[in-house]
N, C-alpha and C positions, 0 to 999 in steps of 0.2 A: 504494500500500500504506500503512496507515494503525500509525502507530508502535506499536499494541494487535496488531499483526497480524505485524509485526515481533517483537515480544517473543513472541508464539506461535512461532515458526518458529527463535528463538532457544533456546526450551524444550524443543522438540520436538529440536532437533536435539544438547543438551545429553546428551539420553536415547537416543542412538542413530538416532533416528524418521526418517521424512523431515520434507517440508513441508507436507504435507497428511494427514486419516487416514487409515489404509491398515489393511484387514483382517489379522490374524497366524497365520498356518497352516504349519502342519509347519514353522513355525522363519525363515517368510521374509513379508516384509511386502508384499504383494498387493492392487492393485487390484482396484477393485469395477467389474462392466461394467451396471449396474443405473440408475436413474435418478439424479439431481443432488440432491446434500443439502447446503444450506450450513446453517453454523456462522454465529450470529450473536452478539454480543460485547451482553450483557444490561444492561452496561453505558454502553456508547455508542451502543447499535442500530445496530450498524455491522456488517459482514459482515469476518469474521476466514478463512476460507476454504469450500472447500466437496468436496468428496470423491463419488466414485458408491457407490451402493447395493454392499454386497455379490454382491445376490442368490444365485439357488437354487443353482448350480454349488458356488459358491466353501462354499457350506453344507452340499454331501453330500463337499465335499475335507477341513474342519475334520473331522468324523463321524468320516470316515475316517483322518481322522491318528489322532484321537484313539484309535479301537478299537485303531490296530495297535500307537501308542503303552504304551497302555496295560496291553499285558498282558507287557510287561518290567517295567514300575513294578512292578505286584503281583507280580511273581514276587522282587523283593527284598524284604529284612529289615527289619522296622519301622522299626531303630531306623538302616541306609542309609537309607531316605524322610525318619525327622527332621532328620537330618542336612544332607539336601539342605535341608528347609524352614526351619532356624535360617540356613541361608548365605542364603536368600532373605529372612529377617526383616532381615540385616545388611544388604543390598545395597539394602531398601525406605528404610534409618535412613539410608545413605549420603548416599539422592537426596533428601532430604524436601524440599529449597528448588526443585530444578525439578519435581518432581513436585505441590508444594503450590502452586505458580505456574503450573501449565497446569490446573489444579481450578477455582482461584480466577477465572481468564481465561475459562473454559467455561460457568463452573457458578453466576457470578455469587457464588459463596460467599468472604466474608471471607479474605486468607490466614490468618489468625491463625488459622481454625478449621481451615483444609486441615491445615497443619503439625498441627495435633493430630488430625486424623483420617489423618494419612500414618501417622505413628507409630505410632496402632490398627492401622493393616495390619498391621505389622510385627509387633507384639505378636498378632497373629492367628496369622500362623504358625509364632511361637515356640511359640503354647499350643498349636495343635496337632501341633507337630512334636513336644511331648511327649508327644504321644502317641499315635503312630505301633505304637511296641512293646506299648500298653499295653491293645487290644482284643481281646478275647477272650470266647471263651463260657462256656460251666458242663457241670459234672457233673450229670447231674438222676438221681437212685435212682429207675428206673422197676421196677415189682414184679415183671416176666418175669423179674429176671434179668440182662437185657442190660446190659452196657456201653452207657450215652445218655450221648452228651456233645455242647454243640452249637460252631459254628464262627460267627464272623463273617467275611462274604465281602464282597468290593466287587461293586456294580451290574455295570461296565462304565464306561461312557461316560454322565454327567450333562450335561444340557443348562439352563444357568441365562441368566436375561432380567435387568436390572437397570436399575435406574430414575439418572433425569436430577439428582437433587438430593442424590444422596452418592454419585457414580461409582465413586470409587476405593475409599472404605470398603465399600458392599454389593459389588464387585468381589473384596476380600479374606476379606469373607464370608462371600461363597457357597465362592471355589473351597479357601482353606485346607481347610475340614473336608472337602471331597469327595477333596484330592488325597492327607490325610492316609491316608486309607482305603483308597488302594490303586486311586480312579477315573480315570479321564482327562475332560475337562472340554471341552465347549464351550461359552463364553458370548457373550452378543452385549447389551453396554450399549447403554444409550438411544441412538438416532441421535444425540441434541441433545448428545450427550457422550460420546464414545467412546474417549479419544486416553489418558486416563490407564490406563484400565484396559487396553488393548494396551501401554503403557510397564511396567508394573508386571511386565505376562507374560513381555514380552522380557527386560525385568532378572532373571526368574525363571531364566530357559533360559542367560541367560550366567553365572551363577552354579550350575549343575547338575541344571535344573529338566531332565527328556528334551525333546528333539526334537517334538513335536507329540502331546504332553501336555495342552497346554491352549492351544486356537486361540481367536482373538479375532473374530468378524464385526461388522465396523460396516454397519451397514444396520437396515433396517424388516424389522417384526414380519410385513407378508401377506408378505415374499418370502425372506430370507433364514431369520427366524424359525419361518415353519411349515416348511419343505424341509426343518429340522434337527427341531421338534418331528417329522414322519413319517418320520426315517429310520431303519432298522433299529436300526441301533445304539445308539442312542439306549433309556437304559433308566428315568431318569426326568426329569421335568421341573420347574424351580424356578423359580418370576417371584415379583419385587419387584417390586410401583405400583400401581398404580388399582385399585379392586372390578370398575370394568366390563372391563378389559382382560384382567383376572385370569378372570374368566368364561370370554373367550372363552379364552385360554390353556388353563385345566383342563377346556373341552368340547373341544378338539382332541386335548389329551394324553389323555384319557377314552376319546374316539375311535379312537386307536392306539392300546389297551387300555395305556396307560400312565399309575404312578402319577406324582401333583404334589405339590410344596410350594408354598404362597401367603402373602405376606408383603404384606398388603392395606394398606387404610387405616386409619382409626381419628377418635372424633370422644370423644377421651377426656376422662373427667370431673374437674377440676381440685377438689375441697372443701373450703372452707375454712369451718372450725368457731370458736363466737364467741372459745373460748379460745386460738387458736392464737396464735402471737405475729404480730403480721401483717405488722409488717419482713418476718420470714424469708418471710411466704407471697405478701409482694408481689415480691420476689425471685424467690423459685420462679414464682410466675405470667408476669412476663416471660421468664422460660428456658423456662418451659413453649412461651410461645407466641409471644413476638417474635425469638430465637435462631434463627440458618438462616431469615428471614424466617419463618417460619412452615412452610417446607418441611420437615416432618417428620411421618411416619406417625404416632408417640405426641406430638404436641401435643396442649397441653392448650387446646383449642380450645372447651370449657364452663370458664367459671369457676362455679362453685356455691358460693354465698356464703351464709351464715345471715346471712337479714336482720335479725338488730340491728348485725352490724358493715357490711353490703353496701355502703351509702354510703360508708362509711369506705375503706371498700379502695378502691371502683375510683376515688374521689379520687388514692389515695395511687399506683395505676397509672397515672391519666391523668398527674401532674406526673411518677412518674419516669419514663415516657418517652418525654419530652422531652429527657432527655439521653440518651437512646441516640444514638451516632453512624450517620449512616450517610451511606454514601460509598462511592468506588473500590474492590472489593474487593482491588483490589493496594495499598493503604493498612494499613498494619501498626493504624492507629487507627479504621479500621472494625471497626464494630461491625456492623452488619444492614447486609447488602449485596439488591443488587436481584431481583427474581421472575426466574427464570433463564430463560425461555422467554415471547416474547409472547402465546402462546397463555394458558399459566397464568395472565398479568397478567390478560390481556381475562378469566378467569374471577371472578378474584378481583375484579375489579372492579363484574362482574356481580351478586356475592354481596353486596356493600355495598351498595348500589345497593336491590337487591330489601332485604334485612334493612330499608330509611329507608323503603322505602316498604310495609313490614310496620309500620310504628309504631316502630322503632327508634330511638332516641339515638345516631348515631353520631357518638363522640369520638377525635378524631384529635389526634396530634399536631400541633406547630403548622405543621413546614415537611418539606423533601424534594427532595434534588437536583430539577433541573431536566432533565438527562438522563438516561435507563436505564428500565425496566422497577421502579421503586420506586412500590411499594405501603407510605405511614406505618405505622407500628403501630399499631391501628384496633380500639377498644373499643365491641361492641354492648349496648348496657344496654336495658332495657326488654322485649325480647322472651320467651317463654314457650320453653319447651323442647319445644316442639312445632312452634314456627315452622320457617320452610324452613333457614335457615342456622344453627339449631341441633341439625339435623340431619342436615347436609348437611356434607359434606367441602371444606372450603374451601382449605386447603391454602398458605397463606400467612398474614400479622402478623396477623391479626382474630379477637380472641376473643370470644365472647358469656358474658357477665355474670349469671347468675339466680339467684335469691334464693329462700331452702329457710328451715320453719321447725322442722322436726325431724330428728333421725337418718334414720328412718325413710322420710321425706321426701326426703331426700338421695340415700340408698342406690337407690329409686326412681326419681329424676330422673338418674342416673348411668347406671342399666340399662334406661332408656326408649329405646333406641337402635337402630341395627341392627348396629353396630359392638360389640366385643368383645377392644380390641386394652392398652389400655393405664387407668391413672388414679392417682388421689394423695389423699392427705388431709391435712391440717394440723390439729393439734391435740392440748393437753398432757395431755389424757386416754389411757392405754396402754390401758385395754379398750377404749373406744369406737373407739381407730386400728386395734385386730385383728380387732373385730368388722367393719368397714366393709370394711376388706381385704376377710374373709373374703364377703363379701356381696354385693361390687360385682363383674361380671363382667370379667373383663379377664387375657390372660395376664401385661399384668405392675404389679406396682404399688407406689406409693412412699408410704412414711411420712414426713411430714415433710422432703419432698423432691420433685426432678423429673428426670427423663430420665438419669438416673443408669446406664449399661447397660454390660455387661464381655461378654468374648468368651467365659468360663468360664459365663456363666451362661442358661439355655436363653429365648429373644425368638420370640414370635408370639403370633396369636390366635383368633379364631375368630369362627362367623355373617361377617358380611360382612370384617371383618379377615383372612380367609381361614384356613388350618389348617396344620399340622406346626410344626417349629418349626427353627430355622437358628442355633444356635451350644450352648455348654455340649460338654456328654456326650449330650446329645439330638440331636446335630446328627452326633455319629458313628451313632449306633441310622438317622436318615433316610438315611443315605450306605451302608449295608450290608444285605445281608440273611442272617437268621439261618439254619444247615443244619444238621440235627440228623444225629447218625452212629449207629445204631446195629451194635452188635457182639456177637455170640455165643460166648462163652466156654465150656457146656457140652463134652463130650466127644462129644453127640451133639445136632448142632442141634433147636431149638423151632419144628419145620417140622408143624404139625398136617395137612396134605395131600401127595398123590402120590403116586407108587408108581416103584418101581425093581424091575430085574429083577436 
């Protein structure tokens, strides 16, 4: 056993957990009889443990907690629900260092950034456990007459998938707004990462969360995955990751005449205009897209530069970073830890690769551990926004570089895309920053700034970035559905047919 693998098993077991993953259904933690998944440690390419599949069984038991769970949850009072979800905000703040240390161990992510993404959980479902009491529908004056007034209702039972490179944050989420509302949850994270977000659920349920409310499947998308996307109960579905996986996901939920939420990718356009100050936008440009190694759906993975400054900038990007650190992500002084999964490496590696031999400039850093899954932080200068890898989901430190000589040009080269998810502009012009906002496609976007995101405020996108949206007040409106009542108040109902004797 190798001492990374130890200190797993020391976190794990900090939290309750055993020693290896284990599925979380109706309250109790449950092997998988399904094939062999190990966990590999992104870090040292070393195997940290390994767990079996879920599979289909243990996915029509979750369903089922959940449906029967579920309808004691909704049958209590809002403002019982927030209650329980402020005690589970305290109990997320309690644990931030073993929970930010099995992240960081998994997920190859920094701890310095886990710790700040534990406490986003928390603060998840503090917001919406305020607002629990606070959904409700409307009076509508319909002209018969009648009393119309509508209600908001919970689904049932939500079924959410949740990707490999923020576990425990899309973890927190997906399920705060859906359990705010009165649903019961099944989710099943990435295989490649599953152990925080079953820790988060158990802390949920010994702090007052019910009984088999919210099951956890560790396992793969053909087996545990679909069994739970087809099972009755099940009334809608939500995946975070990839466009192509997200496909299949919304042609299966489609298939069960069930609606989805998709929380895709993104190949967002970073702009930086000649007035902008360009400190701040070289700044912004490495959060944009060397932060979380590059793992992040709204990177700014186009920089769009007005060429009279272009050279300027990506100078001033290739020396600062250089000193980004990067290292151990259990190192409190890491800064960009490694690509969390081999798979992803070998693709990102692919994509530089093809980008050099498209005619690219690629400028890299100067150096980079010597073991782990690290990909430098990796600037494409030269290529057209037409090329493969500028329009193509890379998904890691590499951003391409391209050079705009007008507004117009910009706003253009921003919505040349198939993506629709996120973008930014730099520049000390206020019409030209609202105009551009207003112009460039993307549900979200930043003035003079980057990745900037709050759990108050509604995140998603569209075209390939996929559709609905998953936090805000919007995030209650996806979790409910609206029933209209009407009532007849006359003396003598407004029945225009039939006949009585």
């Amino acid at each position: 056993m190798t001492a990374r693998a130890d200190i797993f098993r020391t976190q794990m077991a900090k939290l309750g957990l055993g020693s290896k993953p284990q599925s979380f259904i109706n309250g109790a933690l449950v092997d998988g009889t399904g094939d062999t998944i190990e966990l590999i440690d992104p870090y040292t390419e070393q195997r940290l443990t390994s767990y079996a599949d879920a599979g289909e069984d243990l996915a029509v038991e979750a369903c089922l907690a959940a449906q029967a769970a579920q309808v004691g949850w909704a049958k209590l009072s809002g403002a019982a629900r927030g209650q329980v979800m402020q005690d589970i905000a305290r109990a997320v703040l309690a644990n931030v260092d073993p929970l930010a240390t099995l992240e960081a161990l998994i997920a190859g992510k920094p701890i310095r950034d886990c710790r700040v993404e534990v406490a986003k959980v928390a603060e998840m479902f503090a917001y919406y456990g305020g607002w629990t009491d606070k959904v409700h529908g409307e009076v509508i004056p319909v002209p018969s007459g009648h009393l119309n007034y509508t209600k908001r209702e919970p689904l049932g039972v939500v079924f959410q998938i949740t990707p490999w490179n923020a576990p425990i944050f899309t973890g927190g989420w997906q399920i705060a707004p859906a359990i705010a509302t009165g649903n019961g949850v099944v989710i099943k994270p990435s295989e490649l990462t599953p152990v925080t977000t079953v820790a988060l659920v158990h802390l949920a349920e010994q702090v007052g969360l019910p009984t088999g409310l919210v099951n956890v499947l560790c396992g793969l998308g053909p087996t545990a995955g679909q069994a739970a996307i087809d099972h009755h109960a099940v009334r809608k579905v939500v995946f975070v990751g990839s466009p192509e996986t997200g496909r299949i996901v919304a042609m299966s939920a489609a298939k069960a005449l069930k609606p989805s939420v998709l929380e895709l990718g993104g190949k967002s356009a970073n702009i930086v205009f000649e007035d902008a100050n360009l400190k701040h936008a070289c700044l912004g440009a490495q959060a944009a897209i060397f932060s979380g190694a590059g793992q992040s759906c709204v990177a700014g993975s186009r920089l769009l530069v007005h060429r009279s400054v272009h050279n300027e900038l990506v100078d001033m990007l290739t020396k600062g970073m250089n000193s980004i650190r990067l290292g151990d992500p259990l190192d409190d002084a890491t800064e960009v830890g490694p690509i969390s999964n081999a798979r992803q490496f070998s693709h990102v590696g692919n994509m530089v690769a093809r980008a050099q031999s498209d005619g690219a400039n690629v400028l890299r850093r100067d150096n980079k551990p010597d073991t782990g899954f690290f990909v430098p932080p990796t600037i494409l200068d030269g290529l057209s926004n037409t090329d493969h890898a500028a329009q193509t989901e890379i998904f890691g430190p590499v951003v391409a570089a391209i050079p705009f000589e007008t507004e117009e040009e910009a706003v253009a080269l921003a919505n040349a895309t198939a993506f629709g998810l996120a973008g930014a502009v730099w520049t000390a012009d206020v019409g030209r920053a609202h105009r551009v906002a207003d112009h460039v496609r993307a549900g979200t976007f930043w003035i003079n700034s980057y990745k900037a995101i709050h759990v108050s405020s509604p995140f998603g996108g569209s075209l390939n970035s996929g559709f609905g949206r998953s936090s805000g007040t919007d995030a209650l409106m996806e979790y409910t559905s609206a029933k209209s009542v009407w009532l007849d108040s006359a003396p003598t109902p407004q029945i225009a047919f039939g006949y009585v004797s």
